[in-house]
N, C-alpha and C positions, 0 to 999 in steps of 0.2 A: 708480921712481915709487911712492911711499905710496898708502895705502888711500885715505885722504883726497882727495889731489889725484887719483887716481882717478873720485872720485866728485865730484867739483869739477870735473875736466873734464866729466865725463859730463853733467852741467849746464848748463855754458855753453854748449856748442856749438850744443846746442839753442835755447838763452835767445839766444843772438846772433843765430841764424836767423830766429827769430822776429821780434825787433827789425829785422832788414836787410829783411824783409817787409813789417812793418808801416809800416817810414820808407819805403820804395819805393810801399805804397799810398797812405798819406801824400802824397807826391810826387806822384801821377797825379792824386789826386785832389781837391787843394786847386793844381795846376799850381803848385807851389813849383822853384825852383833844386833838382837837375839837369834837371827835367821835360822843357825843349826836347830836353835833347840824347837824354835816352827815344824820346821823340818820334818826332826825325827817325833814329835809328837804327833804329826803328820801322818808318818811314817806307823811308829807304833798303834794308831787308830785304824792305820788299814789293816794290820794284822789281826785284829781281833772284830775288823766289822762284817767279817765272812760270819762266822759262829753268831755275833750278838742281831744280825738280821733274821738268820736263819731261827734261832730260839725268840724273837722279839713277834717275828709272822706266828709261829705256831700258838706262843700264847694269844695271840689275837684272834686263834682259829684260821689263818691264813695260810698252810704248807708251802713253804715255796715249794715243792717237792712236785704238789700234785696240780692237775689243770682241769680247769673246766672246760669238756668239751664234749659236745653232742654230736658232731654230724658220724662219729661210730655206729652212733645208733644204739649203742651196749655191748657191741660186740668187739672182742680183740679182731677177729678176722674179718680183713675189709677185702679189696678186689683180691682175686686171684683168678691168673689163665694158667691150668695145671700144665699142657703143653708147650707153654714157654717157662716156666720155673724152673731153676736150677737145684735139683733133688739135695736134700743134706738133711743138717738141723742147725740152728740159729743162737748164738747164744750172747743174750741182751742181757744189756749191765742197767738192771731195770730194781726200778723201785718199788716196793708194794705195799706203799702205804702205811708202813712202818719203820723200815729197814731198806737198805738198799743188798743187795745180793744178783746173782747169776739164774739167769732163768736158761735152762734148754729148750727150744721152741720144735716141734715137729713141722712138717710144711701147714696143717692145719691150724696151726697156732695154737697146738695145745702143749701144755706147759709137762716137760716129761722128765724133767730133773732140775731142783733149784739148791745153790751153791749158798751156805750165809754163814757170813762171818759170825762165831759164837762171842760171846760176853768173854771168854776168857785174854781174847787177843784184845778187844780194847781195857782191856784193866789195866793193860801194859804200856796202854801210849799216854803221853801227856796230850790233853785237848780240854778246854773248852765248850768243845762241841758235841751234843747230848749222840751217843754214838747210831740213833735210828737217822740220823739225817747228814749222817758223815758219806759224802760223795763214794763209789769206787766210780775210778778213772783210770781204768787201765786192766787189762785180765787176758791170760791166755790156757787154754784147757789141752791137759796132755790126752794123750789115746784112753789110760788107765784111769782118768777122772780125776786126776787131779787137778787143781787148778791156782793157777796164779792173781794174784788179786793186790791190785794197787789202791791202801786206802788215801786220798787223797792228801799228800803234806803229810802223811803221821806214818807210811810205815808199807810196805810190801808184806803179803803172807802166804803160804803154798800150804791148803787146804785137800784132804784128800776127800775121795768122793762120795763119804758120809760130813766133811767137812769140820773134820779135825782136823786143825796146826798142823802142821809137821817142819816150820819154823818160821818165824819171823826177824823182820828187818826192822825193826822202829827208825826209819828215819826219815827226812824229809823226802820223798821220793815222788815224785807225781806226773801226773800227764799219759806215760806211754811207756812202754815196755816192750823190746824185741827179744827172743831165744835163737840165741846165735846156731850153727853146726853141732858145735860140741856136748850143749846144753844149758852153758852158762848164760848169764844173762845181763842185756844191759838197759840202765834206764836214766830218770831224769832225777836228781837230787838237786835241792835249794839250800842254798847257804845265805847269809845274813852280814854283808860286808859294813862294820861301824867305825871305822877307825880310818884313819886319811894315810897311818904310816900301809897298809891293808890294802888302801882303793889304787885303783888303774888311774890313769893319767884323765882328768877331767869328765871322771866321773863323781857325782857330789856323794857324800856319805851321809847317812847310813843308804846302801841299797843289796838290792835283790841279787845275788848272783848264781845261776846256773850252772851245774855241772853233768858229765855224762860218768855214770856209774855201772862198773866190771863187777856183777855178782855169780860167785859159782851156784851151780846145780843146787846145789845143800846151804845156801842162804850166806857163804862168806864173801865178803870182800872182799876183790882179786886187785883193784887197780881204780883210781877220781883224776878227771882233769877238769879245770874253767873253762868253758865256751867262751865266757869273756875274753878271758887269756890267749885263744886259740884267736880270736879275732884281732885281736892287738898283737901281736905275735906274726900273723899275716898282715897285713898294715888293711887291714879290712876294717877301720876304725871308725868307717864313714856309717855303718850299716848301724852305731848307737851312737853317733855322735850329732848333735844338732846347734841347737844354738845362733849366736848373731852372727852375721856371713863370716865376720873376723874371725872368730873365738870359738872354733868347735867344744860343744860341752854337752855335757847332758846333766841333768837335776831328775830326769823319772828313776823313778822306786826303784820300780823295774822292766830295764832298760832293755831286756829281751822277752821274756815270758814264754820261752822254750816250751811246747804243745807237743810236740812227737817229734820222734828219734826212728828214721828207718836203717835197717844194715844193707848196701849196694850188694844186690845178688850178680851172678857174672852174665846173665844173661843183658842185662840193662849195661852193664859195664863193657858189653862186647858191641853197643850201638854210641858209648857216649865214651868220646877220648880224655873228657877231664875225670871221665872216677876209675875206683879199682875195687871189686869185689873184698868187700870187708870194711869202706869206707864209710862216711855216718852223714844222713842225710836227715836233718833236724828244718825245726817250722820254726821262726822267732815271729810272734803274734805282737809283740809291740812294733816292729820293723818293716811288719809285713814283708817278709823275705824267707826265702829259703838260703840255708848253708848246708853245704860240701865239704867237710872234713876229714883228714887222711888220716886213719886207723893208727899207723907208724907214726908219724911226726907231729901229729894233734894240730896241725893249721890247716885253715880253712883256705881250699885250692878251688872253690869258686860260689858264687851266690848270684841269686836271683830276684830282685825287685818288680812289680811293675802290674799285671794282671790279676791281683788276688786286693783282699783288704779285711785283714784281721781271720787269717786265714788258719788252718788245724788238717791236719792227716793227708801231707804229702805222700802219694804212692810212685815208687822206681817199677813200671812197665816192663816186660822184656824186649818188648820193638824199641826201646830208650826214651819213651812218654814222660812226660812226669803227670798225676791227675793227682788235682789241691779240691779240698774241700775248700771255696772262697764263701765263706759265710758273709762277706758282705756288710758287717755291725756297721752300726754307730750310734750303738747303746753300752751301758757300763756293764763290768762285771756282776758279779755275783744280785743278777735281777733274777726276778719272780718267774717260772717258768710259764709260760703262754702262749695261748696257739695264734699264731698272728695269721690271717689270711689276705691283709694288706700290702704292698708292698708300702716297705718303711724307706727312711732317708735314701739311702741308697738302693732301694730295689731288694729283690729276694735277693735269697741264699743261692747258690748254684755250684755245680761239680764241673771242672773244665779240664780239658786235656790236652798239655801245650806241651814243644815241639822246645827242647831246651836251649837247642841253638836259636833260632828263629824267634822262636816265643810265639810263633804263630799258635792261636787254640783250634785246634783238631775237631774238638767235637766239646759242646756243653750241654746241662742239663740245668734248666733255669723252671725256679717257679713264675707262674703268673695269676693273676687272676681264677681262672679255670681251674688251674692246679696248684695253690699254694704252696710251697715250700721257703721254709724260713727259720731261722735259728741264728743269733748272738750270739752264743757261746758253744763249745764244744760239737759237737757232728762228728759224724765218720764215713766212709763207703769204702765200698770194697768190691774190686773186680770179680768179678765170679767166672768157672772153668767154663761156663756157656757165652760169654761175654756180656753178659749183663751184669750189671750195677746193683750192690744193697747198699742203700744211703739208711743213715739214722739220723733222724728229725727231733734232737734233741730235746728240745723245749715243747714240742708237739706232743711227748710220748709215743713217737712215729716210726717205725721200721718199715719199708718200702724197696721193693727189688723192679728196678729199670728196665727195658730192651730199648738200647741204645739204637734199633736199629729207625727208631720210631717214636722214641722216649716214653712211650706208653710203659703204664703201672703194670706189671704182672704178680703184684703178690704185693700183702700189704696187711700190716700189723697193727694194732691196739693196745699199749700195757693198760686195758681196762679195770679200775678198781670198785667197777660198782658193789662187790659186797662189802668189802673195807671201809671208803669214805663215800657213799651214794651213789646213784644214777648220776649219769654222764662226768666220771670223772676219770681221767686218765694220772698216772705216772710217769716223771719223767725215767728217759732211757739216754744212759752217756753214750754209749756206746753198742752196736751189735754186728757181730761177725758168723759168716758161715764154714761149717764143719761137713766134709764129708761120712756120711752114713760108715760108710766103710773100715772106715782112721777110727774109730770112738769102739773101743774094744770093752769098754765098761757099760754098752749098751742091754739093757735089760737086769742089771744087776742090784739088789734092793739092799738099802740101808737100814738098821737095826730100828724099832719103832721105840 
């Protein structure tokens, strides 16, 4: 090869790069031919990079699962003031270092009954993903021990309290789960919109679309509507729709990412004039918003922008409060779990309780410095009959109960795994909620060895 063409290669290869760049930006962003098929390739690689990160960390010896952290000390049980704890038991949707499953926690943080999904229910789903590292995200326990369990995207099961089946739901179902009066149940189902004759008006295809799901007592199908629907329908369009000032549109995947589903009890409904006992009070985490939806007519008869950012488990108060976990992100999905004691871009995680007319916040619970608290993804809290707070520090491995009166710690948890995966390691916990002593009628009673 001559000087010349030498130097004539050395040129182009660049010069084309450049070009195959610039047509590909081109392409994304005038949505020209091949733009769909970008797209949904796109598209199709988010579906599947939940499982191949989650199996890509563990062969590297990485769990996203677990966390390194010492200041436990080794111990699951961190502070505790017995005379301000709210007496019950706790039951964290906690991981142990294998499996994710239901732990029963006593106030001492001992572990007095754990819930696991058997090999037989995931034979039945289709995934991907090695079934010790499949999230539960979502679960409610009856008096008699049984228990409900949302495995993450693959499937709802009602476990009884040796934790056999007693049926399942194979379907996309995720996030949260309410049991209505009667017993039935409702939750959150994912559908996969691919077709344009399919999509809503200026939403690009293929995407994500959300439903709220009527399941009976006994695992049947009562009743599905679109949130999407429900918000186009109520000309509520603003709440996914973006785009240049002209041209409302949206291009994300998924344009809401529906986090929890509450049902309006009458007590909240007797302080707040837009809702009605039975109506559906959902979190959209891409939106950052809260929606109001009426039980009857499926449209959304009011919403809430403004105080929260990338927020998860709105609670309806009886004084007519609303309190948001506002975690705060401005980190990606499906990351490594971690105990951050920094604050990151935006500051800690925090629980706030705002005033639905006004939006005034009432009262928050912010970490700092001193007291970190911090989590990206998922969290939960929950008001307790003493008036304090159980928050779950998801990424922490952290369960922690409040006295809002002072925001001081009174009780505070560890899913510590050190005989599993070593000294100072914890697990992460999606979720944990408290049960009174009293209601748990299946207490004391032993499963077949």
């Amino acid at each position: 090869m001559s000087v010349f063409e030498k130097i004539s290669l050395f040129i182009s290869v660049p010069l084309l790069i450049l070009a195959i760049f610039f047509t590909g930006m081109t392409v994304v962003a005038d949505r020209l031919p091949p733009y769909e098929s970008f797209r949904k390739f796109k598209m199709y690689q988010t579906e599947v990079q939940q499982g191949f990160n989650l199996e890509l960390l563990v062969a590297l010896g990485q769990n996203p699962h677990i966390i390194n952290s010492i200041e436990h000390g080794g111990h699951s049980l961190g502070r505790v003031d017995p005379d301000r704890v709210q007496p019950g038991y706790t039951l964290a949707e906690a991981y142990d270092g294998k499996h994710f499953g239901l732990d029963l926690l006593d106030v001492n943080g001992n572990k007095v009954h754990r819930w696991q999904v058997p090999q037989s229910v995931y034979d039945k789903i289709d995934t991907n993903i090695a079934p010790g590292l499949i999230e539960i995200m979502g679960a409610h326990l009856y008096p008699n021990g049984d228990a409900l369990i949302i495995l993450s995207r693959l499937g709802m099961v009602r476990l009884d309290l040796c934790s056999n089946p007693k049926w399942l739901v194979p379907d996309a179902v995720h996030h949260d789960l309410a049991v209505d009066n009667d017993g039935s149940i409702w939750t959150l189902s994912l559908n996969l919109i691919k077709s344009e004759h399919s999509a809503l008006p200026r939403l690009t295809v293929p995407y994500y679309s959300d439903n709220i799901v009527h399941i009976s007592a006994d695992g049947e199908p009562i009743e599905e509507f679109s949130i999407l629907e429900s918000i186009f329908d109520s000309s509520y369009q603003a709440l996914v729709l973006n785009g240049p000032q002209d041209h409302p549109v949206s291009i994300n995947y998924d344009p809401t990412h529906t986090n929890s589903l509450n049902i309006v009890g009458e007590d909240f409904a007797r302080h707040a004039q837009f809702a009605e006992p039975g109506d559906f009070l959902i979190s959209l985490r891409t939106t950052d918003s809260l929606v109001l939806i009426d039980r009857k007519t499926h449209k959304v008869k009011w919403a809430l922008q403004g105080p929260f950012m990338r927020q998860h488990d709105p609670d309806l108060l009886p004084d007519g409060t609303i309190s948001v976990f506002d975690n705060r992100a401005g980190d990606s999905q499906f990351n490594e779990a971690r105990r951050l004691t920094k604050p990151q871009i935006f500051g800690y995680s925090r629980i706030i309780r705002i005033d639905p007319l006004t939006q005034k916040i009432i009262w928050q619970y912010q970490g700092t410095e001193d007291e970190p608290f911090y989590t990206s993804v998922q969290g939960e809290h929950q008001y307790l009959d003493n008036g304090n707070v159980l928050i779950t520090e998801t990424e922490a491995g952290r369960v922690f109960e409040v006295d809002p009166r002072d925001n001081s710690i009174v009780w505070e948890w560890y899913n510590v795994l050190d005989p599993i995966a070593g000294p100072g390691t914890v697990g992460r916990v999606t979720r944990a909620r408290r049960y009174p002593g009293e209601e748990l009628t299946f207490l004391g009673k032993s499963c077949p060895q």
